[in-house]
N, C-alpha and C positions, 0 to 999 in steps of 0.2 A: 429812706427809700422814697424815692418822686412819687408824685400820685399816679396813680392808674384808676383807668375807667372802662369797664366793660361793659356792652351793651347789651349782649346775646346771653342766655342764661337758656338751658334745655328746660324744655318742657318735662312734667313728670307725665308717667305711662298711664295713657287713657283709663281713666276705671278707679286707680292706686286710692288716690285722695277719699273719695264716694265711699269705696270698700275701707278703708280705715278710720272715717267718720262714723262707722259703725260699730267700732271696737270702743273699750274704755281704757284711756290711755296708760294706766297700771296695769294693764294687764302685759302690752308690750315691755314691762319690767320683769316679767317674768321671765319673759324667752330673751333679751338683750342685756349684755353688762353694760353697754357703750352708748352713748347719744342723749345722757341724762346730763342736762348742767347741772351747779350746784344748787342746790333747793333753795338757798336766798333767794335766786331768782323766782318768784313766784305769782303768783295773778294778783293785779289791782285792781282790771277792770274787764269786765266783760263775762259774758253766765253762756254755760252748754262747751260742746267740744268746736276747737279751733283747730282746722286741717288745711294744709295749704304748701304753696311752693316758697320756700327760702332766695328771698334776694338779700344780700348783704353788703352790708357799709362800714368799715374797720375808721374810725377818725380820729387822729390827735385832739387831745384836750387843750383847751377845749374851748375846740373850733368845730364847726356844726355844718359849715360850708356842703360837706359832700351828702348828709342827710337832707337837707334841702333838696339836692339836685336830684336825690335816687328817687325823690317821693315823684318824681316825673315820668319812672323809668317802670313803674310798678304795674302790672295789669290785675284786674279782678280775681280775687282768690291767692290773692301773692300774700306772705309774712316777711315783714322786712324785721330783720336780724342785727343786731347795731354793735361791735364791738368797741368801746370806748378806750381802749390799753390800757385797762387794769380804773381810769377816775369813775368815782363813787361819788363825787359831789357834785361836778355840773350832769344838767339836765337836757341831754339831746333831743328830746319829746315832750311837746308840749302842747297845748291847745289849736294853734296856728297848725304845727305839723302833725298834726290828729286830725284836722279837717282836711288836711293834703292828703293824706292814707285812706280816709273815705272817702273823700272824693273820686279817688282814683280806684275802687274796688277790694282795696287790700280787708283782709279778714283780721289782721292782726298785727304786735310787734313783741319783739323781744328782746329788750337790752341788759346788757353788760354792766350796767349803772343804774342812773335814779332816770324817773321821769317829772313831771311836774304836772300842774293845770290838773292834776287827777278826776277833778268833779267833770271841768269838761270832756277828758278821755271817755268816763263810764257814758257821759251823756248820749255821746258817737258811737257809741254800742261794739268799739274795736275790742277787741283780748290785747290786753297788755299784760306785759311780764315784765318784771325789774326787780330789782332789790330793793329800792322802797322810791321816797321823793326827795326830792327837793327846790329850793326855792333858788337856788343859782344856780344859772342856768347858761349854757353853751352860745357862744359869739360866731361873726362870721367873721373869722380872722383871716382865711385863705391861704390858710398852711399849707405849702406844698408838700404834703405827705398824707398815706392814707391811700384808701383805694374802695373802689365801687366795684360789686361782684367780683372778688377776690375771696379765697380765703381768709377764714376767722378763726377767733374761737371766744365762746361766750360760756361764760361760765364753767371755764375749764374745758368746755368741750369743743372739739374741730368740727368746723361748721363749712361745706364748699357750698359753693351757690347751684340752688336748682336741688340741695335737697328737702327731703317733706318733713313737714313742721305739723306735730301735733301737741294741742294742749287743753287740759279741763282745769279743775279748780285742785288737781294734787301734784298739776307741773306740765313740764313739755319736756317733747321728745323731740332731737333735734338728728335722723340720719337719714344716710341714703337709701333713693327708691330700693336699690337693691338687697340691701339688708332687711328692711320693713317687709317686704312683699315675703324676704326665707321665713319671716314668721307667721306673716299672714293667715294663713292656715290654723296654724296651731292654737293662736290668742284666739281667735273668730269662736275653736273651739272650745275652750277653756272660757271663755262669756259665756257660749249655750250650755255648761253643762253647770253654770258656777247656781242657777237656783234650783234644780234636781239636788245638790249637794246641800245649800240649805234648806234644802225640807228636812235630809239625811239628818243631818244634826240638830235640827228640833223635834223629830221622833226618836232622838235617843242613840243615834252613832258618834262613837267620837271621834274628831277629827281626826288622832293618827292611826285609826283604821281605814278613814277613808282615803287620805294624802299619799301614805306608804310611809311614812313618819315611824309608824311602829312597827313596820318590817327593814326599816334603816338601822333604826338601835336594836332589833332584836339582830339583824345580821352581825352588828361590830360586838356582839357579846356582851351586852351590857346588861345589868340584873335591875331590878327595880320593881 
């Protein structure tokens, strides 16, 4: 497929990011099955919660051509998204392009593969996520294929541009404003109630009195 490059990426809805920086982002595991990549991908660099808008870069291996160009296209508070088709060995993020991501505002990135220069990442104080490093690293070959704010998917998971990207130190959540927002509610509530509940269970409750756990199994008839 020829390259494509899109410029325009929607805003997420006033407020969304703020109000979800507030949550712990296991907790949106609770109320979603969908929007988790595969736990490989995990933090290498960067401490606290990372909340942000999804800009994405799907590139052939490995040629680095269009992650160069997106890191132009990123505004402050953006996570750029990198989907590599499937290589784990070259390194689309590196030192150079870690100074182009803060330069430009970005909070964060998230690839599909390795990254590299890791000392300098952490330095830059960006949230990176990747499946680990390496030390070969992505060329500019000028592949014509690939696409900028396109459709992805990282880590198993379909990723479209302009949705919200949250992540701490147990992973990232990668869906749209609109799904986040139907849970909104409920997670926000389930943080405020979660240390009312441990007090419960260091006074002597046990969890599946408190959960419903033991009115599950006691429903399906089970003896114990």
């Amino acid at each position: 497929m020829p390259m494509v490059i899109n410029a325009s990426v929607a805003e997420l809805p006033a407020g969304l990011v703020a109000d979800v920086a507030g949550v712990d982002v296991p907790t949106f595991g609770h109320f979603l099955e969908s929007g988790f990549p595969d736990p490989q991908i995990r933090r290498l660099a960067g401490t606290g919660r990372m909340t942000g808008r999804a800009l994405t870069v799907r590139i052939t291996a490995p040629d680095s051509t269009l992650v160069h160009q997106i890191t132009s296209m990123l505004s402050p508070g953006d996570v750029l998204v990198v989907d590599t088709g499937g290589d784990t060995r070259h390194a689309p993020v590196g030192g150079v392009v870690g100074h182009a991501l803060a330069a430009a505002g970005a909070v964060g990135v998230v690839i599909d593969g390795a990254c590299t220069d890791i000392a300098t990442l952490r330095e830059l104080g960006l949230s990176v996520y990747a499946r680990g490093t390496s030390a070969l690293t992505t060329k500019l070959h000028g592949i014509d294929t690939g696409g900028i704010n396109v459709p992805v998917t990282c880590g198993g998971t379909p990723v479209e541009p302009g949705f919200l990207v949250a992540g701490d130190d147990n992973g990232v959540l990668l869906a749209s404003a609109d799904d986040v927002a139907a849970v909104l509610d409920a997670a926000r509530a389930s943080d405020a109630a979660e240390p009312a509940t441990v007090e419960r269970l260091h006074a002597g409750t046990k969890l599946p009195d408190i959960s419903a756990a033991g009115r599950i199994i006691a429903g399906l008839g089970v003896g114990g």
